[in-house]
N, C-alpha and C positions, 0 to 999 in steps of 0.2 A: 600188569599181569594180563595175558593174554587167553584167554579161559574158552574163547571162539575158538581155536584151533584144538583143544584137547577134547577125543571122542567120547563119548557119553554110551557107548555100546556096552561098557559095563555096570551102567545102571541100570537096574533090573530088579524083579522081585526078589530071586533070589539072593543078590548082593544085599540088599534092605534089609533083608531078613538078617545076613549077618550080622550087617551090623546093627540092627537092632540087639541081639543077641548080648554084642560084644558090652553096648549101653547098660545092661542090664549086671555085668559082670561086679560084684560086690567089693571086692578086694583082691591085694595081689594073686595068694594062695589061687583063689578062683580063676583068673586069668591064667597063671600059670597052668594050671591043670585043662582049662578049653581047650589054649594055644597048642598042648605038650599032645592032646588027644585030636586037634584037629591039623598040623600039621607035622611032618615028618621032622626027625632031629635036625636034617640038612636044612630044609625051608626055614624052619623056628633061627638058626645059626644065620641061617644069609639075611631075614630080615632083622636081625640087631644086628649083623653089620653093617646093613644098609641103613640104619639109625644112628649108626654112629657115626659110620664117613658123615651125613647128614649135618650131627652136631660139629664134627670138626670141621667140614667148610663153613659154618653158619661161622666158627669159630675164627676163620681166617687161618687155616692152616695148608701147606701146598700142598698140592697132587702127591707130589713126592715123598714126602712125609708120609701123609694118606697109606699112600701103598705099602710103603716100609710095615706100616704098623700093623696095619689090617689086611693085605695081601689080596687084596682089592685091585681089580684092572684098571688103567685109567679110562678106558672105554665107558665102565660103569661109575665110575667117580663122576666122567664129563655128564654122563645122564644124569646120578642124584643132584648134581650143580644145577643142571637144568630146568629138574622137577623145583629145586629149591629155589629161583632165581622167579621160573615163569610157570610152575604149575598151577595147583587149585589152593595153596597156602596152609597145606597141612602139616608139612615141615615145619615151617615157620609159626605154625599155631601152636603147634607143641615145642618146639624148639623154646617160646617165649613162657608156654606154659611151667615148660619143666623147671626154668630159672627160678621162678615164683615161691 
C-alpha cells in the first residue's frame, strides 16, 4: 500500500470533527437520520453505490457485471479498484469488518 502518494489535504479539523461525530453515532436509526440530514438524497445514493461496487470487486466480480447492475461508469469502478487495491485500507477494513 502506497499511503506516500495519497494527499492529506483533507485532513483537517473540520474533517476530525466529522468524524468524530460519525464515532459517536449509537445505532442504525441514528446514522441513518445524521447521513439523511447531512447529505443530499443523490450524495447518501452515490455513496452506497460506491460501497457496494467496493464490496463486489473485493468480491471478484467484472467491471462488467459491475456496470450492468449498478450503472456505474467504468471510469469510477477503475477508481473504487484503485482506492481498494492501494488506498488507506478502509475498504478493505470494512469490507473484512462487515463479513464478521
Amino acid at each position: 500500500m502506497n499511503k506516500t502518494r495519497i494527499s492529506k489535504k483533507w485532513l483537517n479539523q473540520d474533517t476530525n470533527s466529522l468524524f468524530r461525530v460519525i464515532l459517536d453515532l449509537d445505532n442504525l436509526t441514528e446514522a441513518r437520520n445524521f447521513f439523511r440530514d447531512l447529505l443530499t438524497e443523490k450524495e447518501l445514493l452515490e455513496f452506497a453505490q460506491r460501497w457496494k461496487v467496493a464490496k463486489m470487486l473485493s468480491a471478484g466480480k467484472a467491471y462488467v457485471d459491475i456496470e450492468k447492475e449498478t450503472g456505474m461508469s467504468s471510469t469510477t469502478i477503475a477508481r473504487i479498484q484503485r482506492w481498494l487495491k492501494s488506498g488507506m485500507g478502509g475498504y478493505k477494513l470494512m469490507i473484512k469488518k462487515e463479513k464478521i
